[in-house]
N, C-alpha and C positions, 0 to 999 in steps of 0.2 A: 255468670253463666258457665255451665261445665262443658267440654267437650260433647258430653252425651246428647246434651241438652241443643245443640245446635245439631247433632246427627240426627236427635228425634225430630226437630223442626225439617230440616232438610228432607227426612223419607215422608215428612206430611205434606210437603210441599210435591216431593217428586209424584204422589199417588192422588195428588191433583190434578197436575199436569197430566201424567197418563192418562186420566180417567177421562176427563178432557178430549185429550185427544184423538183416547181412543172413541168413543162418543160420537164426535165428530165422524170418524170413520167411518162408522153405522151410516150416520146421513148420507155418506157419501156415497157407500155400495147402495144405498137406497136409490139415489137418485141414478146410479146407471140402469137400476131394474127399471126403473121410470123411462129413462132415453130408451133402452130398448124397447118399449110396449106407445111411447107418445111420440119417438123422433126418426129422424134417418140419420147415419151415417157416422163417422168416427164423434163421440163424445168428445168435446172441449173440456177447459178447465172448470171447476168449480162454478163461479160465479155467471159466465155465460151459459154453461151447461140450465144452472137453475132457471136461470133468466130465460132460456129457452121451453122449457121446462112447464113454467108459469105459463107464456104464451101460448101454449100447447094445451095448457088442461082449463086456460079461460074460455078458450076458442070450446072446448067440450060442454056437449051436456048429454047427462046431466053432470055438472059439475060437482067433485069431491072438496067440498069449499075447507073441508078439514087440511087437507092433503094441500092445498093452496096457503092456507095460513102455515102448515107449518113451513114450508119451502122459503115464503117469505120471511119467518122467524128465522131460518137458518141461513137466509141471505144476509140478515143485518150482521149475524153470527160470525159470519165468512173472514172479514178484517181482523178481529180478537183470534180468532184461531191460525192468522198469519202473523202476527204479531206472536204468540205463545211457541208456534211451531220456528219461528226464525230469530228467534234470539236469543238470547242466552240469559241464564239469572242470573240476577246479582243480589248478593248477599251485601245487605246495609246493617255494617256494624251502629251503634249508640253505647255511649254508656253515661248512666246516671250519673249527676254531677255531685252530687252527696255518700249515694250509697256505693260509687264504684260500680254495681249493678251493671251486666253487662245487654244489650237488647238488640233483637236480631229481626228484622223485617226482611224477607224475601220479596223481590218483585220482578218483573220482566218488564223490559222499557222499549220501546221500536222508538227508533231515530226518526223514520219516517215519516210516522201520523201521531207523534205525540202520545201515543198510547203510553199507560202507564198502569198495571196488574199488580196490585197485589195480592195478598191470600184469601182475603174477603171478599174481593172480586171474583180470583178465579172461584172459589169454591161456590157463586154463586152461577160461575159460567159456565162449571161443569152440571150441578143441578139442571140448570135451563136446557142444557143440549142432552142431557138424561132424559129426561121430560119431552122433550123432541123427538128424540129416536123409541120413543114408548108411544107415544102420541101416533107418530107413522106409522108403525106395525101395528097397531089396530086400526086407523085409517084406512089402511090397504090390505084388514083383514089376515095380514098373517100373523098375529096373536089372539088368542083367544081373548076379550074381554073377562075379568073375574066376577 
């Protein structure tokens, strides 16, 4: 493995991560348009905010059961995106025992809840929360359907 070859890996890895979490982002100014129009009062963290959030739009009707699922999707979400946002990668060297061949796994690992991300995860975690924050905006109307 050349030099390059762990640079190219590394800017694929890093334009995961962002994508990620910028993504997540989206959710997030989403759900304060949300606290202001369903809630009172100073918004909390994430995960209470939504939880409040839900409460707020079960107790409605008629109910936006779109707009409900995807909150709930973006609650399971919540842990993996504190896991990616709070840790640091680590680059797992390997190398083949015959060819010398050198192999690079990138992953993000939390102490805490055993999580364990590598690049076939996130890139399936960033889809999902792409997917999410497209899903909302037409849920709530501010994109046009094609």
């Amino acid at each position: 493995m050349h030099h390059s070859d762990f640079e190219t890996e590394q800017a694929k890895w890093r334009d995961l991560v962002g994508g990620f979490i910028l993504a997540f982002g989206d959710v997030e100014v989403i759900t304060h348009r949300l606290w202001k129009d369903h809630c009172r009062g100073k918004p909390p963290f994430f995960k209470p905010r939504v939880e409040a959030l839900l409460r707020a739009l079960r107790n409605n009707t008629p109910q936006n059961v779109e707009v409900i699922a995807c909150l709930e999707a973006a609650l399971c979400l919540a842990d993996k995106r504190n896991t990616i946002a709070h840790n640091p990668t680590q680059a797992q060297v390997f190398q083949h025992g015959r060819s010398g061949e050198l192999l690079v796994e990138m992953a993000i690992s939390s102490e805490t809840n055993d999580d364990y991300i590598d690049d076939a995860e996130l890139k399936e975690l960033r889809a999902e929360v792409e997917d999410l924050v497209t899903r909302l905006y037409i849920s709530l109307g501010l994109v046009e359907r094609k």
